[in-house]
C-alpha positions as CSV (number, residue, x, y, z in Angstrom):
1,X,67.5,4.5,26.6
2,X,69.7,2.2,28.6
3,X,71.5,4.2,31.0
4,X,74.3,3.1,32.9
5,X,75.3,4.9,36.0
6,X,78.4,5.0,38.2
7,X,78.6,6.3,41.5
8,X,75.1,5.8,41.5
9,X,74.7,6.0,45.7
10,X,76.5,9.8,45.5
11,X,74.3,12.5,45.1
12,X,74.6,13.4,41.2
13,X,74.3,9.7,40.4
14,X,71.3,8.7,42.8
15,X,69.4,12.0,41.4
16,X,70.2,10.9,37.4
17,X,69.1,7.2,38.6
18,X,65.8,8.8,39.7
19,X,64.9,11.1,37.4
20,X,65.7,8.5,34.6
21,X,63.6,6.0,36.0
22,X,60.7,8.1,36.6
23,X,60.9,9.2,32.7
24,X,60.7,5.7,31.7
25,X,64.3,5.0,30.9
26,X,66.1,1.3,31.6
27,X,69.1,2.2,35.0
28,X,72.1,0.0,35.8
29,X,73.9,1.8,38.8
30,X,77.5,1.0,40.0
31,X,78.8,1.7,42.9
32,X,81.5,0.5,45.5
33,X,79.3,0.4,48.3
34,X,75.9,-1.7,48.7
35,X,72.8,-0.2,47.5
36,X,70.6,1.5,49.5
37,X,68.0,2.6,47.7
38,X,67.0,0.9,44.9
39,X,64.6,1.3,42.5
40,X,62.0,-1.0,41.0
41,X,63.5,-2.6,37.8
42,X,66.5,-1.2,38.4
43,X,69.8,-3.2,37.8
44,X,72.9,-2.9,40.5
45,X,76.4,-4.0,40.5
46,X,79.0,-3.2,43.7
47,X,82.2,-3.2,42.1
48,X,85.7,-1.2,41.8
49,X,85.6,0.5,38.5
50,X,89.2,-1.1,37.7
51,X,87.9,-4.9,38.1
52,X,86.9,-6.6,35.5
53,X,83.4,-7.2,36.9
54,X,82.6,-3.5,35.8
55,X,83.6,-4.6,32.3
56,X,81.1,-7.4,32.8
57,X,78.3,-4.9,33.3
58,X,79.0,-3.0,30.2
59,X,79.3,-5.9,27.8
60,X,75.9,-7.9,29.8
61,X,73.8,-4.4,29.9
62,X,75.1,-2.8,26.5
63,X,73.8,1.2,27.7
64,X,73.2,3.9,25.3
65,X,75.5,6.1,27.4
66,X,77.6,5.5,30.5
67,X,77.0,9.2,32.8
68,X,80.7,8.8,35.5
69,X,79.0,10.2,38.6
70,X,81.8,8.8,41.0
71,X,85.1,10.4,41.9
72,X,86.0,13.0,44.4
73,X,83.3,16.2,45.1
74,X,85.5,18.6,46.8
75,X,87.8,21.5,46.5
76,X,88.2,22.0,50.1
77,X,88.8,17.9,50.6
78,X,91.6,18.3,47.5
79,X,93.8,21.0,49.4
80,X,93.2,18.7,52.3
81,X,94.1,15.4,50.5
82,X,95.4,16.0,46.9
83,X,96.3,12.8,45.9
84,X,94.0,11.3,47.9
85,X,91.6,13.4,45.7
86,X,93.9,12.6,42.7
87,X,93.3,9.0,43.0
88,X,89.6,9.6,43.1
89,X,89.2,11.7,40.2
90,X,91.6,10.4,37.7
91,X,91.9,6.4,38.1
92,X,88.3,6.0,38.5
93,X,87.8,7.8,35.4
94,X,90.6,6.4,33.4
95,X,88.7,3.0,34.4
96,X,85.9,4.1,33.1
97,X,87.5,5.2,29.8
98,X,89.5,1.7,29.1
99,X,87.1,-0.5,30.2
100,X,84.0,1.5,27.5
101,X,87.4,1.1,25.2
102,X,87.3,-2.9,25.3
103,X,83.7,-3.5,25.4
104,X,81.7,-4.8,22.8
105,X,80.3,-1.5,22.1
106,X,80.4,2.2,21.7
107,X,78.2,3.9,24.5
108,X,78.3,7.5,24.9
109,X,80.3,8.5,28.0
110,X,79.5,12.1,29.7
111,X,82.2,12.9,32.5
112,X,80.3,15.5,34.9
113,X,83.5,18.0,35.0
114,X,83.3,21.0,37.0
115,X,83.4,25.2,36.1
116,X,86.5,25.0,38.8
117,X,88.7,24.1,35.3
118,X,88.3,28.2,34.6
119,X,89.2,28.9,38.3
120,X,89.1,33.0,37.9
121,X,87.4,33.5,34.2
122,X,89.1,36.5,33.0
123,X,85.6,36.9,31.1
124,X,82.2,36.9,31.8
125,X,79.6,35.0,30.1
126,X,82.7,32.3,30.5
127,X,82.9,30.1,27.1
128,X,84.5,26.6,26.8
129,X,87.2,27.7,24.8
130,X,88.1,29.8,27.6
131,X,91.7,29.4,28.8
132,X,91.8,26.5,31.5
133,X,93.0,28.0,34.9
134,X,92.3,25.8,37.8
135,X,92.8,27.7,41.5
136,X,92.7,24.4,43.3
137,X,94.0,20.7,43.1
138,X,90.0,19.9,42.3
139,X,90.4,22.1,39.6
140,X,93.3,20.9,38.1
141,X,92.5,17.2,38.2
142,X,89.3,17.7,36.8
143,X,91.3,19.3,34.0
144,X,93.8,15.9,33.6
145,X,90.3,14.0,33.5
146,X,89.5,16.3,30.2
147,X,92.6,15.5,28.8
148,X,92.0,12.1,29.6
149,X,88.8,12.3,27.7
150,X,90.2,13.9,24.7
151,X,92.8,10.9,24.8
152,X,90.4,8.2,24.2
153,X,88.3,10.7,21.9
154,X,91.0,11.3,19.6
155,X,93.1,7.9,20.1
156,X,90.6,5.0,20.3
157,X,87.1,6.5,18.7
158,X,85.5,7.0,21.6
159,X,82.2,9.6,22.2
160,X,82.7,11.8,25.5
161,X,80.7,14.6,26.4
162,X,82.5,16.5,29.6
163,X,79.6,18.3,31.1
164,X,81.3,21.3,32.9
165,X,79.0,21.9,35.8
166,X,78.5,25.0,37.9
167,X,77.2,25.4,40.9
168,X,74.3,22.5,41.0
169,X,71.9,22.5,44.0
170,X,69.4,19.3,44.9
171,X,66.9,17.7,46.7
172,X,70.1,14.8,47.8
173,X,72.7,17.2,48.5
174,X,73.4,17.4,52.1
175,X,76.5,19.6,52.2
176,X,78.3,22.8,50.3
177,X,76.9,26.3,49.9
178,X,73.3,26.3,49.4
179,X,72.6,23.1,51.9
180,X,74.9,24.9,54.6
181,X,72.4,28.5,54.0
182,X,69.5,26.1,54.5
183,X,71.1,24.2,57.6
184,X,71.9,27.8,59.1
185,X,68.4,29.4,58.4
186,X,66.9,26.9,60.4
187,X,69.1,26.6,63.6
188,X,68.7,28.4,66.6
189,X,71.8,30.8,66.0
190,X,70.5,34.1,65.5
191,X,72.8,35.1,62.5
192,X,73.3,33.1,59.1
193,X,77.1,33.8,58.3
194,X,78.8,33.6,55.2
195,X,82.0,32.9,55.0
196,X,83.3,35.4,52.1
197,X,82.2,38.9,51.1
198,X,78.7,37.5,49.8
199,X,79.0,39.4,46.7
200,X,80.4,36.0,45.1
201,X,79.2,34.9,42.3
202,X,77.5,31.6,41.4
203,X,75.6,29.9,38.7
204,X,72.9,27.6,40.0
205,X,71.5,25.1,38.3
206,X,68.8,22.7,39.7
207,X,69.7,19.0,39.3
208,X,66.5,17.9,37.6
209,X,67.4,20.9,34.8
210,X,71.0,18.6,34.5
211,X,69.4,15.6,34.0
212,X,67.3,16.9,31.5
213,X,70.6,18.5,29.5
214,X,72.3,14.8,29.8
215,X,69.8,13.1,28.3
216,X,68.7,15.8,26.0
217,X,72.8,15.3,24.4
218,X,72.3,11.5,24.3
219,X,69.6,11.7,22.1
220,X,71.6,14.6,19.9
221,X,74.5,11.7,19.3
222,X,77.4,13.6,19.2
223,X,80.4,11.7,18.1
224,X,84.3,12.7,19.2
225,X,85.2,14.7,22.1
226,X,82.9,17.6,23.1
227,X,83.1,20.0,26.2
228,X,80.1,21.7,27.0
229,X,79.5,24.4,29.8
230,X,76.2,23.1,31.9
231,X,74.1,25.2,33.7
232,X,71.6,28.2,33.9
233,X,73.6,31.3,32.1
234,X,72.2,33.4,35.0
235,X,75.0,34.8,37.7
236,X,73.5,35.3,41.4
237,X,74.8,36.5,44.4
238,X,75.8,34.3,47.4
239,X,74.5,37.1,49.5
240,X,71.4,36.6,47.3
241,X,70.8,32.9,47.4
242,X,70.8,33.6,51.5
243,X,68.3,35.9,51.8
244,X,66.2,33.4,48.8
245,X,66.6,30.6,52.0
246,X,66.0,32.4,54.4
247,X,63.0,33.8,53.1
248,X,61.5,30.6,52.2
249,X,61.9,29.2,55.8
250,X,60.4,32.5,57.2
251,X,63.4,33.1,58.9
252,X,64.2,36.9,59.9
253,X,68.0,36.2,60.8
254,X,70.4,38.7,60.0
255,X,73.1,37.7,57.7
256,X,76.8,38.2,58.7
257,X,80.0,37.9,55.9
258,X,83.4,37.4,57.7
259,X,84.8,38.4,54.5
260,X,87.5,35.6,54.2
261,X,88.9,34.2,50.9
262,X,88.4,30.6,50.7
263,X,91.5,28.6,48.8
264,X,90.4,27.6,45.7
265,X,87.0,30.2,45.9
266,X,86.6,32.0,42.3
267,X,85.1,35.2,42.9
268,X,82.9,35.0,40.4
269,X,81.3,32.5,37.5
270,X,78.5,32.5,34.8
271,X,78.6,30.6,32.2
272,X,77.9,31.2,28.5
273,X,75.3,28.8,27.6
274,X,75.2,28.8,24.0
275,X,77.0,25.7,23.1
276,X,74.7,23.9,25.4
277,X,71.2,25.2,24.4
278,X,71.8,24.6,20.4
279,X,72.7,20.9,21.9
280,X,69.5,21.0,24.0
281,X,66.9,24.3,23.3
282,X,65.5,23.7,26.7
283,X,64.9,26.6,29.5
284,X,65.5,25.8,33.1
285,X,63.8,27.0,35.9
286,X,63.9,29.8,37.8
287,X,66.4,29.1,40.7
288,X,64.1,30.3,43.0
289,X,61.5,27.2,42.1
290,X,64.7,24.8,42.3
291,X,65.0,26.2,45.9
292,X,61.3,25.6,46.9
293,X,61.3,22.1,45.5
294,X,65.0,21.6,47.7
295,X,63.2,23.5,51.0
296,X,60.1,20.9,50.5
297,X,62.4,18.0,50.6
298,X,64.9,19.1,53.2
299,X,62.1,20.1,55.4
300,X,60.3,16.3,55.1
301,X,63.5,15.1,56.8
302,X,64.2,17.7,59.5
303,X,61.8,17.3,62.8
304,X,63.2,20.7,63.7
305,X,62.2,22.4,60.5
306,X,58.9,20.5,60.2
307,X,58.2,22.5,63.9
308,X,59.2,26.1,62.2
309,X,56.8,25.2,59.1
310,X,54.1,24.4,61.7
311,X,54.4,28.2,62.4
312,X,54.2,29.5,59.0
313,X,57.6,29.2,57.4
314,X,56.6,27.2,54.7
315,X,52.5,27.8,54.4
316,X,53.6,30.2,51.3
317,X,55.1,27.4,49.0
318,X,51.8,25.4,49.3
């Protein structure tokens, strides 16, 4: 397939970019700033997703599907900045959308959404046709980018998949929940604190298992506008995922829970996965496995947690 990429230096589109690549598929990334990290073979553009030079790259490269990876990644940056995370949501998108709606062809389009449309699911396994009930102004924009896609669905024949992610964790993710545990499970503080109760909810999903689930609905063709919950079906335990880390990194540290509610924190998610495995009957990993695989690569790039594996953290994932 010829994949086209935007946002392709963040960390959901530089872990598509790779995993495509590696699985043999032809990559055009996008993004505003210079590459850093390119691929062999790989094709790159820097541009703003509203000039017409990104309009260029869709009618010269002609992809298969167009995956949106840029926009804004944060609920606590939206209640800091809401139209500053406004702006980054919805006009890039909207780009997006008009400029696949004036070129030369039809390319699928899947807009990563986000589980924070629910906010509070007043049921658990929560399905898409669940009520939309956004806690926070990342919530709610990702919800005007939906309606967006339905817009262009319904209005100008367009195919859009919005993928509603969950709680996704990675080898290039360098911040949020489970990259914070990780951070704190290897520092010299002698307590890994959570900020909430710890009996929050979450479900994980390992990036590589995404990529797979993209590609896997590109080659099921849907047509129109579909919405499609992404991730493992499996709800775990903050409080959980913490003492998963901190076991991996032979770390004995007590955990602590200051027991605060975070603006825009649901208290708890899981997703009802049906929709997405009679698109794509594939299994993902156990979230433990994603972790190792995370650990492995986060501890390549730490010298201070390369000195803790010297001692026997990490001799039990090889």
């Amino acid at each position: 397939m010829k994949i086209l990429i935007t946002g392709s230096q963040g960390f959901l589109g530089k872990s598509l970019t790779h995993f495509a690549a590696k699985n043999g598929h032809q990559v055009f990334g996008v993004a505003r700033s210079e590459s850093n990290d390119r691929i062999a073979g790989m094709g790159f553009r820097r541009c703003a997703l509203d000039q017409a030079d990104f309009l260029d790259v869709l009618n010269g490269f002609a992809p298969d599907v167009v995956v949106h990876a840029a926009g804004s990644a944060s609920v606590g940056y939206s209640f800091q900045q809401p139209r500053e995370d406004f702006l980054m949501a919805v006009e890039t998108w909207v780009s997006v959308l008009d400029a696949v709606r004036k070129a030369d062809a039809n390319p699928l389009v899947i807009f990563p959404s986000s589980a924070s449309v629910y906010g509070n699911p007043t049921r658990l396994p929560v399905p898409e046709g669940a009520s939309l009930r956004p806690i926070s102004p990342y919530g709610f924009h990702k919800v005007v980018c939906e309606q967006l896609a339905q817009e262009y669905a319904q209005c100008f024949g367009l195919n859009v998949v919005v993928a509603r992610l969950f709680s996704t964790i990675g080898p290039y993710q360098q911040r949020l929940l489970v990259w914070e545990l990780f951070r704190q499970a290897i520092d010299d503080n002698p307590y890994l604190t959570i900020q909430g109760t710890g009996t929050e909810t979450r479900d994980f999903l390992h990036i590589d298992d995404i990529c797979r689930y993209f590609l896997g609905m590109v080659g099921r063709e849907p047509k129109g506008f579909w919405a499609v919950n992404v991730a493992s079906g499996v709800s775990t335990s903050v409080r959980t995922m913490a003492e998963i880390v901190t076991h991996l990194v032979g770390s004995q540290k007590a955990i602590v829970t200051l027991n605060k509610e975070l603006p825009g924190d649901p208290k708890q998610w899981q997703a009802d996965t049906s929709l997405l495995l009679d698109l794509v009957p594939y299994q993902p990993s156990d979230i433990t496995e994603g972790l190792e695989r995370c650990v492995r690569q986060w501890s390549a790039n730490l010298p201070l947690f390369a000195e803790k594996a010297l001692r026997g953290g990490l001799e039990r994932l090889s």
